[in-house]
N, C-alpha and C positions, 0 to 999 in steps of 0.2 A: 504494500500500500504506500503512495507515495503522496503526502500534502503540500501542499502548496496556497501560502497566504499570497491576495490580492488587495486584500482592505483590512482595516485593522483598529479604524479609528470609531470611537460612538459618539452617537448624538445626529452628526452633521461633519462634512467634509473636511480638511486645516489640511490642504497644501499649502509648502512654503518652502523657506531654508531650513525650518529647524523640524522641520516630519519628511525630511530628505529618507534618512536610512530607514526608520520602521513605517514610515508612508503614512500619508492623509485620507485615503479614503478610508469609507467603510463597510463593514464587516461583508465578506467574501471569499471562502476559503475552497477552493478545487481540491478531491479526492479523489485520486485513481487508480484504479485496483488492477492488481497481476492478468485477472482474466478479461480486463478492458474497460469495465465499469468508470464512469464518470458522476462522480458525484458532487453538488456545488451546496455548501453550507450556505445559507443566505444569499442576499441578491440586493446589497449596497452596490455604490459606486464602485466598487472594487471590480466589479461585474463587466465594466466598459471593458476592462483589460482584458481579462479573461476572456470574452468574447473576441475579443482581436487575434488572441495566440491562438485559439481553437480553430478561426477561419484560416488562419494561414499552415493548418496542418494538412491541409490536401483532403480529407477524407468526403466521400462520396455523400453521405450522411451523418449528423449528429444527433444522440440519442441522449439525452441530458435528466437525471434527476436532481431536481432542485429543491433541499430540503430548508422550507424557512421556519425562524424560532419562533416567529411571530410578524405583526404584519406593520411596527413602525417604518414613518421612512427611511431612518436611515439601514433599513433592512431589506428593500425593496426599489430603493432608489434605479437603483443601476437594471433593473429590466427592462424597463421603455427604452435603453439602450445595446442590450444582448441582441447581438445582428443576429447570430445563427434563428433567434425564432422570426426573422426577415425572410431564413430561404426557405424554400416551401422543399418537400424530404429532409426534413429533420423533422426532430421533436422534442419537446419539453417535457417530463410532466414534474407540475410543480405540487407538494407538499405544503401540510402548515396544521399547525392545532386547530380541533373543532372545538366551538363552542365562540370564536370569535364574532365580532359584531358585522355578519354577513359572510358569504360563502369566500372563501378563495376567491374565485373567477371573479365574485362584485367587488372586492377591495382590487383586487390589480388593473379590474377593466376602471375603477375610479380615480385612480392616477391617470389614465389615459385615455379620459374624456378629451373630449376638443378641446374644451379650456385651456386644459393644462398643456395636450402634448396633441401632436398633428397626426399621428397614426393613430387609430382607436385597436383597441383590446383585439375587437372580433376581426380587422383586418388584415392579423400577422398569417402568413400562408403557411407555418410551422406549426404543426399538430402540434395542439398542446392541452392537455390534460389534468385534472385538479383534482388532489385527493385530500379528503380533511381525517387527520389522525388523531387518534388518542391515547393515552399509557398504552402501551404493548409492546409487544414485538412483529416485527415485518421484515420482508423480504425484498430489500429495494437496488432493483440496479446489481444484484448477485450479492447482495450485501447485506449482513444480518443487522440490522437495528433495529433497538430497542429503544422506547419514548417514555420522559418523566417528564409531569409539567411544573417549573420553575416557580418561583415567587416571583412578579413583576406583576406592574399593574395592570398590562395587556394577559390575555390568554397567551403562554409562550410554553414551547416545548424543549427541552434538552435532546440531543440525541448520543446515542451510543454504538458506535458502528465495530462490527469486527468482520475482519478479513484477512487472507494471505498472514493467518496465525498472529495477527496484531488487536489491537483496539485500540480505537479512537474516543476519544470522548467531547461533545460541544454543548458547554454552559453557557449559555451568553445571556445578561441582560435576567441577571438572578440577584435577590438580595436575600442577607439572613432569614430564617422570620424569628430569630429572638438576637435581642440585645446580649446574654445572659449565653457564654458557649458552653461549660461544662457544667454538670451536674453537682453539688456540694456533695454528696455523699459518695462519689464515685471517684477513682484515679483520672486526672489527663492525661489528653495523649492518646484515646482508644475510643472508636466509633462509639461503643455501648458506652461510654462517659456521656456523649452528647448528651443537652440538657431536652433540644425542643427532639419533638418527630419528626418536622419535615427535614429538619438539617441533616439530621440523623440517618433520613433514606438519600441526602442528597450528598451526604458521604461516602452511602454504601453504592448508588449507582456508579460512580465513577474508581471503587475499590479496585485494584490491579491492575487498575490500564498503562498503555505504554507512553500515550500522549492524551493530555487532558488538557485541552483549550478553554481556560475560564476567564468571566468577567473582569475584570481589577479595574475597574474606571476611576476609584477614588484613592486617595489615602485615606488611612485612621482619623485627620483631619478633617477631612472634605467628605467623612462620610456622617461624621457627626452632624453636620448642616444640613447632608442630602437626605437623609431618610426618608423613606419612602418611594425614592425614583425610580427603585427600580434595580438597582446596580449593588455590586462586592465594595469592599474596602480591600485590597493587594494584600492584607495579611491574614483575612479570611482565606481568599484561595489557596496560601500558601500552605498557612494549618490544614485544611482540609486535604491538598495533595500528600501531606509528610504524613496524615495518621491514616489515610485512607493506600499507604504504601503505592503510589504513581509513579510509574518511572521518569515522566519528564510531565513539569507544565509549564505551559506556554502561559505567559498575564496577555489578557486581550482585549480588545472594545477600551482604547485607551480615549482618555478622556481628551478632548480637540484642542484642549490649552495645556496640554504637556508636550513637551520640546524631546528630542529625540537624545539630548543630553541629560534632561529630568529623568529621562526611563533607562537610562543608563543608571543613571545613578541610584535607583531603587530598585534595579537585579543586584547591582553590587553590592548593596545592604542586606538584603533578604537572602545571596548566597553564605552571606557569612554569619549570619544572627545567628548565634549558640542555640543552643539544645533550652529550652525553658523549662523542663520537668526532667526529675529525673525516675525512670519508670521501675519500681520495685520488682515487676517480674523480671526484668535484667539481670536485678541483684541478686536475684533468687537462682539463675542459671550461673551465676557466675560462682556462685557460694555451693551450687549444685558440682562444679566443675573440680570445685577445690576438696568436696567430698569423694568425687572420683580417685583424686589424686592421694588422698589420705589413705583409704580403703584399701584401693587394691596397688595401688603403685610403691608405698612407702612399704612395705611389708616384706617385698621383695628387692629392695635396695640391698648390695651388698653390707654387711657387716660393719665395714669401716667406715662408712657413709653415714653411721648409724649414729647419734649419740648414747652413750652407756648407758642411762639412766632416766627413764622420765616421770616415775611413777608409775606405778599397778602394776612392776612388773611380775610382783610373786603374785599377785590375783591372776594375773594373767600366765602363767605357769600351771596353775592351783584347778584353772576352767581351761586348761589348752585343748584337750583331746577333740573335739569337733570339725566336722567340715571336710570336703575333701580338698581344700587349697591348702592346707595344715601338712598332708604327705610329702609337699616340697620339699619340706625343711624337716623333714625325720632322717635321724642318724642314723648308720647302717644297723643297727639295735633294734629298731621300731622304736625308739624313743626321741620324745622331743631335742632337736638339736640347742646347744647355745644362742646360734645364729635365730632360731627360730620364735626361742622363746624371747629374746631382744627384738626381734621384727613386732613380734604380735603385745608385745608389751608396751610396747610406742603407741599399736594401734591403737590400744583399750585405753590410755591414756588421753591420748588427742578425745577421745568420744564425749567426754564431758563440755568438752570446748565446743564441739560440733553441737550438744544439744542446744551450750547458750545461746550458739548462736542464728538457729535455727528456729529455737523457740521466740528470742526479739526479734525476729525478721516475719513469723508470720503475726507476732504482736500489730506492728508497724501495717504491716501489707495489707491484715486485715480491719482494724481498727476504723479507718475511711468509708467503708463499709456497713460497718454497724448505726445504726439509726437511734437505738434505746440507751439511756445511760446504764441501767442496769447492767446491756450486753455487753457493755463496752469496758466495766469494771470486773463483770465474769472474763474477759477476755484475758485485760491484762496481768489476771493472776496466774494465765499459761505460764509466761515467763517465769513471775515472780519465785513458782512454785518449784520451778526448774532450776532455780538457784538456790533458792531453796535447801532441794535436795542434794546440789553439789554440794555445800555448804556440809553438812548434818554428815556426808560420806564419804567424800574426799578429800585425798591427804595434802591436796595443793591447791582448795579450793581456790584461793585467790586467782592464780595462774592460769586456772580451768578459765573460770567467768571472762576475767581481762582476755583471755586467748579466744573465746569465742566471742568478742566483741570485735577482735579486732578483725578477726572474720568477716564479722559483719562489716565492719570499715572498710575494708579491702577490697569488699565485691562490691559495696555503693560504688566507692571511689572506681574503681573499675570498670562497671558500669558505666557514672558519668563520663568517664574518658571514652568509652568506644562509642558512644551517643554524640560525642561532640565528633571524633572525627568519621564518622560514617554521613554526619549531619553535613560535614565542611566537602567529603565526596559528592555524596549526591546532589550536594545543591549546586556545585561547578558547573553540572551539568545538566540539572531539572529544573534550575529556574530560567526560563527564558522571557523577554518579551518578544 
């Protein structure tokens, strides 16, 4: 599948010097697929071009699906000027959300009364055809998509297209519907956090696409003024692409008073903005990692790798006989070896630290969760009781508790470092405008 922007800007047109590089028109995005298909997201001014490259590719016939989000001008502009529906063997057929204020065919043939434009609607000699869609799935042009309809004050539809093993995704001309993004009782950072419904499925529609073309018309600034328009704030799109896992988004439908150096300069910020949360189930894999490494790694360390002494190792002596990874380390005797009872003595040793830390970690994980005071002080006495019992039975408890915290410190910390640099990878190259 191969895309191709033609327009780019919302609202209304801003050619100039400074929408030189990302361009002044708007929104019109050509998609073409491996087995031929031609697909045109919207039909802004961006459409004149478009329409010029297609006529100059030779082809006998153009067969065009044109899928709009909806039916403002700056979404529509540019088909009173699409030549190919001038030559008669071709065709259109053009899409759009039902439920709009009159069919398809009456809003496009209402740009192109006399008034306004000197060819009318029913005069183009290009078969053209008009389909009004709703949430589903379709089969358009060899190409699987599927429709959400957005927040905007028009009836506007999302589309979701997959082919040649990819997906594409097109939000355009969508706004929150809540002020309020995460849920208080729940982690950020994770679709099921979301606080409202709609955002929530308008997360999961776009969940593991490879390109996801969304709104950003405003800043955090400019969207506090605009509510209601209709439009993203650039840091909306961006949270929803990183926790809905996207491999690249495109920011789009740029606002017609931002300069081509302004949008420069807000990919370079949003590729590099830090990790903002740092997610506990990381910490949990990484504290899970280090349990691996305790278990079965340390046990079979040679001897001299070994420290002498850590504790429990006569308990550990005393309960050796079990298990068949135990035979390892039996002396040609059948009995425990030195080597063996010092491996497994370290083991039994570390385990007190592993509970500490183990049990503060689903303290912490879980806690966010709980809604009742009551649950939440049943909760915390997981831990407490867990030290508790270090306390009361072992010979080091201090060393036990401090070692399993630092456990815990180690796989936060850990965590937040592979978050941050996995954060500074993918956004090199998934935030685009």
């Amino acid at each position: 599948m191969k895309v191709r922007f033609w327009g780019t800007r919302g609202s209304i047109a801003s050619p100039g010097p400074g929408t030189i590089r990302f361009g002044g028109n708007t929104s019109c995005v050509e998609v073409n697929t491996a087995s031929g298909g031609l697909l045109v997201l919207d039909c802004g001014t961006g459409a004149h071009r478009l329409a010029g490259q297609l006529m100059t590719q030779g082809k006998q016939a153009i067969d065009v699906h044109i899928l709009l989000g909806h039916t403002h001008w700056d979404h529509i502009q540019g088909f009173p000027f699409f030549t190919p529906a001038f030559v008669k063997g071709n065709s259109a057929a053009i899409y759009g959300p039902e439920g709009s204020r009159g069919s398809l065919h009456h809003v496009l043939a209402g740009q192109m009364e006399f008034t306004y434009f000197p060819v009318e609607l029913s005069q183009l000699p290009a078969v053209i055809t008009y389909h009004d869609l709703t949430e589903g799935i379709y089969t358009i042009g060899g190409v699987r998509v599927a429709t959400q309809f957005l927040h905007h004050p028009a009836m506007t539809l999302g589309y979701r297209l997959e082919a040649d093993g990819v997906t594409v995704v097109y939000l355009v001309d969508h706004e929150p519907f809540s002020d309020m993004l995460w849920r208080a009782d729940a982690e950020p950072g994770y679709i099921d956090s979301i606080l409202h419904e709609g955002d929530r499925r308008h997360a999961k529609f776009m969940a593991g696409a490879d390109l996801v073309i969304h709104d950003a018309q405003y800043t955090p600034e400019e969207f506090s003024i605009k509510r209601n328009f209709g439009h993203s704030a650039i840091d909306y799109a961006v949270t929803f692409a990183r926790i809905a896992g996207v491999g690249r988004l495109l920011l789009f439908h740029h606002d017609p008073a931002r300069t081509d150096d302004q949008l420069d300069a807000i990919v370079a910020n949003y590729r590099k903005a830090p990790v903002r949360y740092v997610r506990w189930r990381n910490t949990l894999v990484l504290m899970l990692a280090v349990s691996i490494v305790v278990f079965w790694f340390y046990p079979l360390m040679p001897p001299r790798l070994m420290p002498d002494h850590f504790g429990f190792v006569d308990a550990a002596a005393r309960y050796f006989n079990f298990g068949p990874q135990v035979r390892v380390h039996l002396a040609p005797n059948g009995q425990p070896s030195a080597a063996a009872v010092r491996a497994y003595g370290n083991l039994f040793a570390a385990m007190p630290s592993l509970h500490v830390g183990w049990s503060t970690w689903s303290a912490l994980a879980v806690w966010p969760l709980l809604r009742r005071t009551w649950a939440k002080v049943l909760w915390a006495l997981y831990p407490v009781s867990i030290f508790f019992c270090i306390v009361v039975t072992a010979n080091h408890w201090i060393l036990d508790a401090v070692g399993g915290w630092v456990v815990l410190a180690l796989g936060y910390l850990g965590a937040l470092g592979i978050e941050q640099l996995l954060a500074r990878r993918n956004d090199r190259s998934s935030v685009t405008a």
